[in-house]
Legacy VTK file of the C-alpha trace (Angstrom):
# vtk DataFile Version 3.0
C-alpha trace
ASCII
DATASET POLYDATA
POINTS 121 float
131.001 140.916 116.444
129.669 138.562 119.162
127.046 140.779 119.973
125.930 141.126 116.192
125.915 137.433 116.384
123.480 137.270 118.754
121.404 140.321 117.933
120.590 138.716 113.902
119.478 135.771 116.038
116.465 137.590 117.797
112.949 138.427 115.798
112.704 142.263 117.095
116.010 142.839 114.516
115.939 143.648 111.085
119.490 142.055 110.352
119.783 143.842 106.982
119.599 146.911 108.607
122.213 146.961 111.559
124.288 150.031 112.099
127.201 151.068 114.989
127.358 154.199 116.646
130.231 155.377 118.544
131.257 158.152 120.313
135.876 158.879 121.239
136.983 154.991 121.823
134.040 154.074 120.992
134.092 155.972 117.423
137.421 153.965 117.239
135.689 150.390 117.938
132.578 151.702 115.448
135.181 152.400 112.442
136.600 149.152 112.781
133.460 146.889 113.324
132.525 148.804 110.312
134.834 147.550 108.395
135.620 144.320 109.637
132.023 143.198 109.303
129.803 143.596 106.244
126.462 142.943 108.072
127.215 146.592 109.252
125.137 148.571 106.672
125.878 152.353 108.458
128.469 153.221 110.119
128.594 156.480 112.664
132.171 157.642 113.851
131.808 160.448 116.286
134.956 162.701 118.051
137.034 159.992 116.843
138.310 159.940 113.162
142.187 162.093 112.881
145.826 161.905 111.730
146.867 158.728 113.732
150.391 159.621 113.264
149.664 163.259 115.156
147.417 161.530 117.434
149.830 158.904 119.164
153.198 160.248 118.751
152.871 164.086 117.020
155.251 166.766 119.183
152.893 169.756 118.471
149.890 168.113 117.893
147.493 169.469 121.103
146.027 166.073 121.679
148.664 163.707 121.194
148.117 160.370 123.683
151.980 160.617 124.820
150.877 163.715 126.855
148.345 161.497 129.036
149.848 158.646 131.294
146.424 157.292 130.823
146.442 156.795 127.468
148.505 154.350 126.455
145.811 151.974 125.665
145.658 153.408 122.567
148.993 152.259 121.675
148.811 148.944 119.272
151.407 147.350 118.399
152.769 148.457 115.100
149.325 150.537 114.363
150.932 152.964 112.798
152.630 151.176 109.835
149.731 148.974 108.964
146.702 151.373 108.634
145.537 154.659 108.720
142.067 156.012 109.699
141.310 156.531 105.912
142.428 153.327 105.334
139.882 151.650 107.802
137.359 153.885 106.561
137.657 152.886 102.765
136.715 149.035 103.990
133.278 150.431 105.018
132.942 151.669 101.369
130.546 150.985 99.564
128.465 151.111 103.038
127.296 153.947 104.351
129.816 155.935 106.993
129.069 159.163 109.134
132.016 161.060 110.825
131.497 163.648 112.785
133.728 166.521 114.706
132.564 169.685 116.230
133.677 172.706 114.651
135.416 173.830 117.903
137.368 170.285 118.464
140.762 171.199 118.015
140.856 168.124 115.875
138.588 169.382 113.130
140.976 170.420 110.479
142.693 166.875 110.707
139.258 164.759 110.774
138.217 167.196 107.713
141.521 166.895 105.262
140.807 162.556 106.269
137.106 163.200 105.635
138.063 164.421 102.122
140.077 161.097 101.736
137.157 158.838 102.368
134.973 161.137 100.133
136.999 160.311 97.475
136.524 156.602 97.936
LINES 1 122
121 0 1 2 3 4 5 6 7 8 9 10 11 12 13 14 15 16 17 18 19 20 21 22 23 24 25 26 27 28 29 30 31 32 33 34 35 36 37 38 39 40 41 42 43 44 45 46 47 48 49 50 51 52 53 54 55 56 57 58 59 60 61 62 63 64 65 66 67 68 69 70 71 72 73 74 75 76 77 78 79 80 81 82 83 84 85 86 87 88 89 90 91 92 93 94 95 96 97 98 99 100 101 102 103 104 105 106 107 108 109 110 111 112 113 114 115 116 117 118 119 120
């Protein structure tokens, strides 16, 4: 948010046209700049948007952050009861939002049944 601050301040930027772009954690900081600020007219989530639930704590999920001692970063406190990735997403609504998964990421069929959410919205 700082740096949108400063970037509607400069004369090269077209502030009513300012859109994130974020690929893994950075998909993660995209979605919620997205929502959190309005000046964001398009919104690009890449190799991030899944099941939260599966993704932090899920036993047979194949990329579950409790499997990597370097991932606990992604742990928030209380993250899971307060929102989901759908939920985030619908805040961007009626803005325009882009997620995107490779077919082959094991983590397609969970971004796609979330995608469906957000459609819906």
């Amino acid at each position: 948010m700082s740096f949108l601050n400063y970037a509607v301040t400069r004369d090269d930027v077209d502030a009513s046209r300012l859109a994130v772009y974020g690929i893994s954690l950075g998909g993660f900081l995209a979605l919620n700049l997205g929502a959190l600020d309005s000046r964001v007219k398009v919104v690009v989530v890449s190799q991030y948007f899944e099941d939260m639930v599966g993704k932090l704590t899920g036993l047979t999920y194949p990329h579950s952050y409790w499997r990597y001692e370097d991932a606990d970063y992604m742990f928030f406190p209380d993250i899971l009861q307060r929102f989901s990735n759908v939920d985030i997403a619908s805040l961007i609504a009626p803005r325009k939002l882009f997620i995107e998964v490779g077919l082959q990421d094991p983590r397609v069929d969970s971004a796609s049944r979330g995608f469906l959410e957000v459609k819906g919205i």
